[in-house]
C-alpha positions in Angstrom: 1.0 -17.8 5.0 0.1 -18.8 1.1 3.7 -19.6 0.4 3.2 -19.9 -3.3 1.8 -16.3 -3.1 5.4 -15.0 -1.5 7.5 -17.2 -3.5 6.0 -15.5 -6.4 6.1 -12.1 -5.0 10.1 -12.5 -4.4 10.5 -14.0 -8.0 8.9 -10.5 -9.4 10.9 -8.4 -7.1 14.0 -9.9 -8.0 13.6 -9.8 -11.7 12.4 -5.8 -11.3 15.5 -5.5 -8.8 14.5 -2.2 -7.6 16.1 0.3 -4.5 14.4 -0.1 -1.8 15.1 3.3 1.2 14.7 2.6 5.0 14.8 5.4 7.4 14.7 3.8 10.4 18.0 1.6 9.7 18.8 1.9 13.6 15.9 -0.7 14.3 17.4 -4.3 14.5 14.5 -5.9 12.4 14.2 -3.7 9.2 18.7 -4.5 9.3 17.6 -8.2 9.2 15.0 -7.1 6.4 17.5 -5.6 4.3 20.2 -8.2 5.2 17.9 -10.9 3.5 16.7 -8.9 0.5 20.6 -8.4 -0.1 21.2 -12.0 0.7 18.9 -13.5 -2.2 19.8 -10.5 -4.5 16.0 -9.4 -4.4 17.4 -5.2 -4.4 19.4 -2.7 -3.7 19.3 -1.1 -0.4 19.7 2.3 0.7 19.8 2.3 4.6 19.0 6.4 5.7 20.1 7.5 9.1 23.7 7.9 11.2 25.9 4.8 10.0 27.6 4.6 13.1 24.7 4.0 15.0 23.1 1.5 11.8 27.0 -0.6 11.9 26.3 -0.6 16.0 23.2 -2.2 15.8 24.2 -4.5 13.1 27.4 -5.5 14.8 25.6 -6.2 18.1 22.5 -8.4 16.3 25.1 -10.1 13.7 23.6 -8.5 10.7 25.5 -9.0 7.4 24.9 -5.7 5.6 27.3 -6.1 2.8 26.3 -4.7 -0.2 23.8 -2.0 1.7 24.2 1.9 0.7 23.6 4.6 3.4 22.8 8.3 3.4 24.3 9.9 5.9 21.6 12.4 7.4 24.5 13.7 9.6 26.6 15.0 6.5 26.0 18.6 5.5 27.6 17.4 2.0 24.8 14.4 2.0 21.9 16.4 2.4 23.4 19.3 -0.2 23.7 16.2 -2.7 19.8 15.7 -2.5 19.2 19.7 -3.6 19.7 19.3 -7.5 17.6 16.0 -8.0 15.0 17.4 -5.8 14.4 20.5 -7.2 14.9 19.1 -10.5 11.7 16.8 -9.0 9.6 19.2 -8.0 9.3 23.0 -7.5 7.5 22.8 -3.9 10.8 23.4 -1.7 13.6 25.9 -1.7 17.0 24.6 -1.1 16.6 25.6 2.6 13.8 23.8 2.9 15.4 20.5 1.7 18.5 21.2 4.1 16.8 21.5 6.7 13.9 18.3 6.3 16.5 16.2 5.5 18.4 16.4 8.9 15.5 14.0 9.5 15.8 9.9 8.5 12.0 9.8 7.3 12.0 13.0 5.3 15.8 12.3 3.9 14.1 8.7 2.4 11.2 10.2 1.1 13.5 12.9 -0.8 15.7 10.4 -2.4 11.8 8.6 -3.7 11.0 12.0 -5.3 14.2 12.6 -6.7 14.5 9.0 -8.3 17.5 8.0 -6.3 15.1 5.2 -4.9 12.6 3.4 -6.3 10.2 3.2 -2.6 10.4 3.7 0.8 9.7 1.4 3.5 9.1 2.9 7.2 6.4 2.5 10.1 8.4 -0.2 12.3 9.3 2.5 14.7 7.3 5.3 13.5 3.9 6.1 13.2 1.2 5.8 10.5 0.8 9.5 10.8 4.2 10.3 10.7 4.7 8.2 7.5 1.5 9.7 5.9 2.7 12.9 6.5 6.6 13.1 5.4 5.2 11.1 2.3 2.5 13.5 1.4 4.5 16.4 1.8 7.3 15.0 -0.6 6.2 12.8 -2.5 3.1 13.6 -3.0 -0.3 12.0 -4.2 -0.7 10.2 -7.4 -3.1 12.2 -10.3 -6.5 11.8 -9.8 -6.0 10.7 -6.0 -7.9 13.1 -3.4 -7.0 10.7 -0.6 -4.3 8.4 0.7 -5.8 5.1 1.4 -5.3 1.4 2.3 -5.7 -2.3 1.0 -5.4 -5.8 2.1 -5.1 -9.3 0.2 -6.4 -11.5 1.5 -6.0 -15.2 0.9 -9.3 -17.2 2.3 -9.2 -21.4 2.7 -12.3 -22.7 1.0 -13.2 -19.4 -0.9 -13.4 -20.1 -4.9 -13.5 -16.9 -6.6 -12.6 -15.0 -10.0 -8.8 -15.3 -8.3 -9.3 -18.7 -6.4 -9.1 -18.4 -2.8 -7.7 -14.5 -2.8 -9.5 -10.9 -2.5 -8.4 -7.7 -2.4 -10.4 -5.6 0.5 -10.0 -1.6 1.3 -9.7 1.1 2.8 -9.4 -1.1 6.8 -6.8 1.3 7.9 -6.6 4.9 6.7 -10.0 6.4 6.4 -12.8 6.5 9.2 -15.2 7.8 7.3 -14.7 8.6 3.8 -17.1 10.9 2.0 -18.2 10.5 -1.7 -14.9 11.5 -3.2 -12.5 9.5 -1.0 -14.2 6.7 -1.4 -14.0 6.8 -5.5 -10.4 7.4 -4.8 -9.9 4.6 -2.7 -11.9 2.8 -5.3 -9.6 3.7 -8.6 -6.4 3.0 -6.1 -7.3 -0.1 -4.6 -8.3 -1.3 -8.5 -5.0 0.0 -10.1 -2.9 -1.3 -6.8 -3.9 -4.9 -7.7 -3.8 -4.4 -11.7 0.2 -3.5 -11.0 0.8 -5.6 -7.8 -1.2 -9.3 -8.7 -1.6 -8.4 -12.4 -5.7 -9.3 -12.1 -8.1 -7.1 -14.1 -9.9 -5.5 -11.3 -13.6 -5.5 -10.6 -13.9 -3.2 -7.9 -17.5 -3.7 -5.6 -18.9 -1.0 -3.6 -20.3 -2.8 -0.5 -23.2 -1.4 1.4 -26.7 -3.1 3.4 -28.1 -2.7 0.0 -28.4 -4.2 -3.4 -29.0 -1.8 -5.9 -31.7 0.5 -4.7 -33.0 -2.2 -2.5 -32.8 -0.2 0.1 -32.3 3.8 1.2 -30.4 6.0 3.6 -28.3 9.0 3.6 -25.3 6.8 3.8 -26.1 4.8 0.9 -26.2 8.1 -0.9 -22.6 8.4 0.1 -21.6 5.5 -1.9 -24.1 6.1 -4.6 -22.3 9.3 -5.4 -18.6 7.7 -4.5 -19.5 5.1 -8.2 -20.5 8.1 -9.8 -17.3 9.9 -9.1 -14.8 7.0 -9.6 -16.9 5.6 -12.5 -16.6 9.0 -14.8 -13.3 9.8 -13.6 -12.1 6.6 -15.2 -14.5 4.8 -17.1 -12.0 2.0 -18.1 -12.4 0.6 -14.6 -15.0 -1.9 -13.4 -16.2 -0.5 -10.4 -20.2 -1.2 -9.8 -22.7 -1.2 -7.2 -24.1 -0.8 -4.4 -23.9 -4.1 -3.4 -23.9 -6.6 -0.8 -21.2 -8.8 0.0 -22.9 -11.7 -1.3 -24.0 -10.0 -4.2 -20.2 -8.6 -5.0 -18.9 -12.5 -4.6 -21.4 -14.9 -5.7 -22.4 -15.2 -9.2 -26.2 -17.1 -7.9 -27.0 -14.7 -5.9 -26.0 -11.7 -8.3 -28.3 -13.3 -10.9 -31.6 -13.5 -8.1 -30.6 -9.9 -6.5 -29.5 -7.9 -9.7 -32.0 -7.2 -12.7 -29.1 -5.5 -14.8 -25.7 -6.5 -16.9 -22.8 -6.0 -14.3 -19.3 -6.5 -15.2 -18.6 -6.7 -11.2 -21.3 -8.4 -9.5 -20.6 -11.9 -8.6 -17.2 -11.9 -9.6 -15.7 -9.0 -7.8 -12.2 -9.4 -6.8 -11.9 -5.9 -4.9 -14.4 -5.0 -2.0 -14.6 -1.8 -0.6 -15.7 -1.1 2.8 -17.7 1.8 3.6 -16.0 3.2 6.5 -13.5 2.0 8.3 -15.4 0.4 10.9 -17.0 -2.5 8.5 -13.3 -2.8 7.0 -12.1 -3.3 10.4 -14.8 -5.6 11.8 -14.6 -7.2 8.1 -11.3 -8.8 8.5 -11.1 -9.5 11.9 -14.3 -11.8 11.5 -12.5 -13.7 8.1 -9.3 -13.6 9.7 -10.9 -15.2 13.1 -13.9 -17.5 11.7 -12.7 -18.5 8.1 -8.8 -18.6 9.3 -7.9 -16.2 6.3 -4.0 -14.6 6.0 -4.4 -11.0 5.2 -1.2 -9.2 4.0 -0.7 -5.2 4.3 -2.0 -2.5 5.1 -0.3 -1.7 1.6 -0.8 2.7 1.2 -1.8 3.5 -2.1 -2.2 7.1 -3.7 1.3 8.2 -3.0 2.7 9.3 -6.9 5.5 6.7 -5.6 5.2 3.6 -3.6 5.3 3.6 0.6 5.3 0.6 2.9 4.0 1.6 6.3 4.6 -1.4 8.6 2.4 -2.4 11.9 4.9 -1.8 15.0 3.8 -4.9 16.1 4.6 -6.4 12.9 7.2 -10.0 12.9 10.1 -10.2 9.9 8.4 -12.7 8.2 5.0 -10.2 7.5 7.6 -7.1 7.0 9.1 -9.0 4.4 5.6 -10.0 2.9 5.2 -5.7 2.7 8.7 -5.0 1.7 8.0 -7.9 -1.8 4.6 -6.0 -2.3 6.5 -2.4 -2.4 8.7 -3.3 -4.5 6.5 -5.7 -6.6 4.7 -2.0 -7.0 7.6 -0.2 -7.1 7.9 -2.3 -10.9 
């Protein structure tokens, strides 16, 4: 783990000192999550669920939760206080409607995120990816000029020396099998504005395919030929460029022998994106395996507000790493 990288991560956090919403407050590690975000003062924390059953598990695992908030999803009077902000939100539900969702931990979270009674929501230790996707969707909804909810990775490589020394951005490895034309411009213009707002770099976003350029064709380099196109004149104050192979996208010596044309991107790209989700998985397993790379996230992207979904096989320590790039984003 680049500890320079979380150190500065959890310096940012702390000075943005956001409010941070767990709905699944009953697990014993997201307690010792928000136990140490309360500990160094890094935000406020809003823990969603029955408190009896949070204080049980806290009292049985010795969790210090002084200083944590909770909404009560058992209290009628709880989930009537969420009404007003949320319809002042948004016009999608009735009052009913937000009754009734909020009975539930994950959809109770997500409405205090639309209503701007938290700043994110952190969830997927005990839920699903689906489930998360879903309640945040629904609620929150997706960001403007977002067709698809999508992932990204950093990744911090030993021995690599790029634009952003040994670090990359890489996306979409966990959402989207495979994304047509449109999803993958909008996985394009997430993934560059994700790493503009979370690592403060000036993206330069590569398109990777088997081909340079026109150096070769196939239907499904027509897929990402149209995917530029799309991201490109939806906003042209992005760098996004290609098709391009990897080693076109990342080395400046072989951009100069394989691309006849003025790139901003190739060579110096510090955001790859896969074209489906079997390269993006195969991707970085083989630079997490053979160049001994740490790869932090999945981070979502393309909610209008920020969501954390956590691997259920996930320790504290990469939770944590999550939880400071939420609420890094959540700034």
């Amino acid at each position: 783990m680049n500890q320079q990288f979380i150190d500065g991560l959890t310096e940012r956090a702390r000075a943005a000192h956001k409010r941070i919403a767990f709905p699944e407050a009953d697990c014993a590690d997201i307690l010792r999550c928000a136990e140490q975000l309360l500990k160094d003062q890094i935000a406020d924390v809003t823990l969603v669920g029955d408190p009896n059953e949070i204080s049980a598990v806290a009292q049985s695992e010795g969790i210090n939760l002084e200083g944590a908030d909770y909404f009560d999803v058992t209290s009628e009077e709880a989930r009537a206080s969420l009404v007003e902000p949320v319809l002042a939100a948004t016009d999608v539900f009735k009052e009913k409607a937000i009754l009734r969702r909020a009975k539930k931990p994950i959809n109770a979270a997500m409405f205090l995120v639309k209503a701007g009674l938290a700043d994110c929501c952190a969830a997927g230790r005990v839920l699903t990816t689906g489930d998360v996707i879903i309640a945040a969707q629904t609620i929150i909804g997706l960001a403007p000029g977002v067709d698809a909810i999508s992932s990204i990775g950093i990744v911090d490589a030993p021995g690599f020396e790029g634009p952003e020394g040994p670090m990359l951005a890489i996306g979409d490895c966990a959402i989207n099998v495979q994304p047509d034309s449109e999803t993958l411009a909008s996985i394009a213009i997430s993934s560059a504005d994700t790493v503009a707002g979370l690592l403060g770099w000036e993206p330069r976003v590569a398109m990777l395919a088997f081909s340079t350029d026109g150096s070769a064709e196939h239907e499904s380099i027509d897929v990402i030929r149209e995917g530029i196109r799309i991201a490109q004149e939806r906003r042209p104050d992005l760098a996004i460029d290609g098709e391009f192979q990897l080693d076109t996208a990342i080395n400046p010596v072989t951009a100069s022998r394989k691309l006849k044309r003025e790139s901003k991107v190739a060579g110096k790209a510090n955001v790859l994106i896969f074209p489906n989700i079997h390269a993006g998985n195969i991707g970085v397993k083989l630079i997490q395996t053979f160049g001994h790379a740490d790869a932090y996230g999945p981070v979502l992207q393309g909610f209008a507000k920020p969501v954390c979904d956590f691997s259920r096989s996930a320790p504290v320590s990469e939770m944590m790493g999550n939880i400071l790039m939420l609420l890094v984003r959540a700034a």
